[in-house]
N, C-alpha and C positions, 0 to 999 in steps of 0.2 A: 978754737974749741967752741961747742956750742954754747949759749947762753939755755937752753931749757931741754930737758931729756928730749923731747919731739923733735929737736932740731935734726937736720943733717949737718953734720959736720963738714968744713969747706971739704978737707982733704977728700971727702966720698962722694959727693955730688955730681962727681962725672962718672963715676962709676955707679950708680944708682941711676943716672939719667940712660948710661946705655944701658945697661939691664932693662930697663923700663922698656927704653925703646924696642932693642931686641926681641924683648919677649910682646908684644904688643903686632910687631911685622913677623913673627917666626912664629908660628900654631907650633913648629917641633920642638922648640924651648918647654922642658917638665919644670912643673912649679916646684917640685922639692929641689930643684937645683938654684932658686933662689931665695931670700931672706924673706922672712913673711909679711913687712912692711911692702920693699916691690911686688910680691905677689898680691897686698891685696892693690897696691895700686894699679896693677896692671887690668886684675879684675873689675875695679871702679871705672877705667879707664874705657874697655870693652864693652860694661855694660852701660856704661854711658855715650857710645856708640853708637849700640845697637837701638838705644831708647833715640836717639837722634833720627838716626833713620828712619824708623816706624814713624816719628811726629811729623817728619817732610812727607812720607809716603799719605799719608791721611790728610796735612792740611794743602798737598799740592792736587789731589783727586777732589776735596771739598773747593776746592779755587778752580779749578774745571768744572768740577761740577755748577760753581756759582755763572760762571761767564758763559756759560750754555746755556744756562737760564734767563741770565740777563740778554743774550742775543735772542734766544727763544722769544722773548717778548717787544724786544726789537720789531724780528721780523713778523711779528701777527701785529703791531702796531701798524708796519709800513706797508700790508698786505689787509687792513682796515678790519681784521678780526678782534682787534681788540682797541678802545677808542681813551685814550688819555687825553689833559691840555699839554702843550709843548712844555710848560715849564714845569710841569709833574715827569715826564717823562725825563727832561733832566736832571734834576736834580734827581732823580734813581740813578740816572748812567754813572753820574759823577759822584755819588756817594757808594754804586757798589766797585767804580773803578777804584777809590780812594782809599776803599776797605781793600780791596785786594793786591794792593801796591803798598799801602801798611802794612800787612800779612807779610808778603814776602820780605821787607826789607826788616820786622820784626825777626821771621827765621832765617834769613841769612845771618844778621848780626849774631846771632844766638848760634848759629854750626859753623861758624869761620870767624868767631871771636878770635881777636889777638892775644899771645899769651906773652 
C-alpha cells in the first residue's frame, strides 16, 4: 500500500508506466480514456519535450554561430586584416573552444539525463 495519498501504489505502477508510455508514442491515445494523474503526466512530459528541443535548436545555431565567428577572426588574423599578439589570440581560441564544449556537454547532460 502506499505510504502518502500521492504515492502510486506498487500493484499500479506498471500500469501507469504503460499508459504513460503509450499515450506519449501514440498522438491517437484520447486523454479522457486515461486517469487525470497520467494525463497530466503525459502533458508534463510533452511539453517538456517540446521545451527541450527549442533549447538545443537555439543554443546549437548560437554555438555555430559562435565558431563562425571565432574562425571568421581566425582567418582575417592569418590573412593580416586583423593584428593580435599570439597569446591573445589564444587564449580567445581556447576559451571560446572551452565555452562551446561546456555548452554542449551542459545540454547533453541535461536531454539524455538518466532516469
Amino acid at each position: 500500500m502506499a505510504d502518502s495519498p500521492l504515492e502510486i501504489p506498487e500493484e499500479s505502477q506498471d500500469k501507469y508506466v504503460n499508459d504513460i508510455r503509450s499515450a506519449l508514442f501514440e498522438d491517437a491515445v484520447e486523454k479522457e480514456s486515461l486517469d487525470p494523474i497520467t494525463a497530466a503526466q503525459v502533458d508534463d512530459q510533452k511539453t517538456d519535450t517540446a521545451l527541450k528541443k527549442l533549447y538545443a535548436i537555439w543554443f546549437i545555431g548560437i554555438l555555430i554561430g559562435q565558431l563562425l565567428f571565432m574562425n571568421g577572426i581566425f582567418i582575417a588574423v592569418g590573412l593580416r586584416y586583423l593584428a593580435y599578439t599570439s597569446i591573445t589570440l589564444n587564449i580567445f581560441m581556447a576559451g571560446t573552444l572551452i565555452e562551446v564544449f561546456g555548452v554542449v556537454l551542459v545540454i547533453t547532460k541535461y536531454l539524455f539525463k538518466k532516469k
